[in-house]
C-alpha positions, 0 to 999 in steps of 0.5 A: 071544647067545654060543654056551654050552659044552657042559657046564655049569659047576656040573656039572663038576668045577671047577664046585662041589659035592660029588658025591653020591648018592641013592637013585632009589627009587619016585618020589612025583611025576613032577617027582622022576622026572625029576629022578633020571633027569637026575641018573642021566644027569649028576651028582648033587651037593650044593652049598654053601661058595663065598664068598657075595658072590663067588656073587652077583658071579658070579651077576651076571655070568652074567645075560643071558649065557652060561658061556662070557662071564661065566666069562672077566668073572669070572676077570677081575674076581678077578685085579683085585680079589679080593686082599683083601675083594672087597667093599669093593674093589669098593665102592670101583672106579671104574665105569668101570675095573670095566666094562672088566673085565668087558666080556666078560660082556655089557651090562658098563656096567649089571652094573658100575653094580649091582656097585658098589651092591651091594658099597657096601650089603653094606660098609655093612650087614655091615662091622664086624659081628662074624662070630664070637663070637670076633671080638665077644670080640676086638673085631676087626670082621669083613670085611664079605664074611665077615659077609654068607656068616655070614649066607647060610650060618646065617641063616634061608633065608626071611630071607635070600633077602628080604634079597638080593631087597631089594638092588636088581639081585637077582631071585629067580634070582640070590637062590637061586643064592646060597642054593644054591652059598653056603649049601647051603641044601637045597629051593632050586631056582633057576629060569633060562630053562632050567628055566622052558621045560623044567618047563612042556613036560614038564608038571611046572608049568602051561603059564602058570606064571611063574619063581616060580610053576614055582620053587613047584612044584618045590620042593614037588614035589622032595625037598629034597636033590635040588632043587640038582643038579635045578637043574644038571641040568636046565640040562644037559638044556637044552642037549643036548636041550631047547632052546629053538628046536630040542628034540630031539624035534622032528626025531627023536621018539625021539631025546630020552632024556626023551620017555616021562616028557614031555607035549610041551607045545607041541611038535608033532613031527607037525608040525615046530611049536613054541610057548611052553607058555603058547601051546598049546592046553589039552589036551581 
């Protein structure tokens, strides 16, 4: 797999959002403790505004890969066709012209395939859909790319995300990632592989715990405003300290920032040995 950058894209300042603050008083659970000391380390921000179709192109386009892939995949992909509506430009691309587009992204000949169907379906369901009351008086019909962010943004969250986990190529990740950067829906705290294996090391969801069932448990566990830059964060975290086949304490105990807050769930510095969280003996 492509090596990551060093910063993760939703953290810096092209990345989105809009820096915040929030108060780190007494935390009521450790998975919000947590979450205050990552955001003390990297940025607290809050998210939302970015066009939502072109969200779930990028979201994506980021499956499987790394920033440093699908980041130059999507720039590419809007020089191309993002002059009008993206949606029905894509609707109508040629499978195999949009590969090559984005072949920098990985696995480019299936992300293509799902990216002509899912444009096909957002033109099909939201084209002519007025987005506004005034468009409706007007007559005009709306872009469909413009109707479907109407719908991400003021839509109710629950039927949003069942929405997008309808449409086929979109899994709960990428459902949330829309919700998050698109809708600035607050309590959504999208869970990518990196937030999987961190939750269940530092114990803030069991050792066996799925994506969605660490997903459940930190969005109950984590005050709603903090859940996005939780999520950001946490992928930061990841790739400075918490990796997932060399963690920081492994080698050095002391040279994790985290260590005092985590319980290390299959990681073994004593011994230099590490298993999945969902392998380690259950604590006596």
């Amino acid at each position: 797999m492509t090596e990551e950058p060093a910063e993760n894209i939703s953290g810096g300042p092209a990345g989105g959002g809009t820096d915040a603050r929030f108060d780190p008083a007494t935390a009521d659970t450790r998975a919000e403790e947590v979450v205050d000391r990552l955001g003390e380390r990297y940025w607290q921000k809050s998210y939302g505004g970015r066009d939502g179709f072109e969200c779930l192109v990028r979201t994506v386009l980021s499956q499987n890969t790394s920033d440093k892939a699908s980041q130059p995949a999507h720039d590419a992909l809007m020089e191309r066709y993002g002059g009008g509506d993206l949606a029905e430009a894509l609707s109508t691309a040629p499978q195999d012209e949009l590969a090559e587009t984005i072949s920098s992204a990985g696995l480019y000949n299936q992300k293509s395939q799902t990216l002509v169907r899912l444009a096909g379906r957002i033109v099909e369901e939201y084209g002519g859909v007025p987005a506004s009351g005034d468009a409706e008086d007007s007559g005009a019909p709306s872009r469909p790319s413009d109707a479907f962010d109407e719908f991400v943004a003021a839509g109710d969250p629950a039927d949003v995300r069942a929405a997008l986990l309808d449409m086929k190529g979109v899994g709960p990740k990428t459902a949330d990632c829309v919700l998050l950067f698109a809708g600035g829906r607050g309590g959504v705290f999208p869970v990518d592989t990196h937030v999987h294996r961190i939750a269940r090391r530092m114990g803030l969801a069991p050792a066996d715990a799925d994506h969605e069932a660490v997903r459940e448990r930190l969005e109950a566990d984590v005050p709603a405003e903090k859940c996005g830059f939780g999520h950001t964060a946490m992928i930061q975290f990841g790739r400075e300290y918490c990796s997932a086949r060399k963690p920081a304490c492994l080698e050095d105990p002391d040279a994790c920032p985290m260590a005092d807050v985590c319980e290390q769930v299959g990681v073994y510095p004593e011994t230099g040995e590490m298993v999945d969280p969902s392998e380690a003996p259950e604590a006596e």
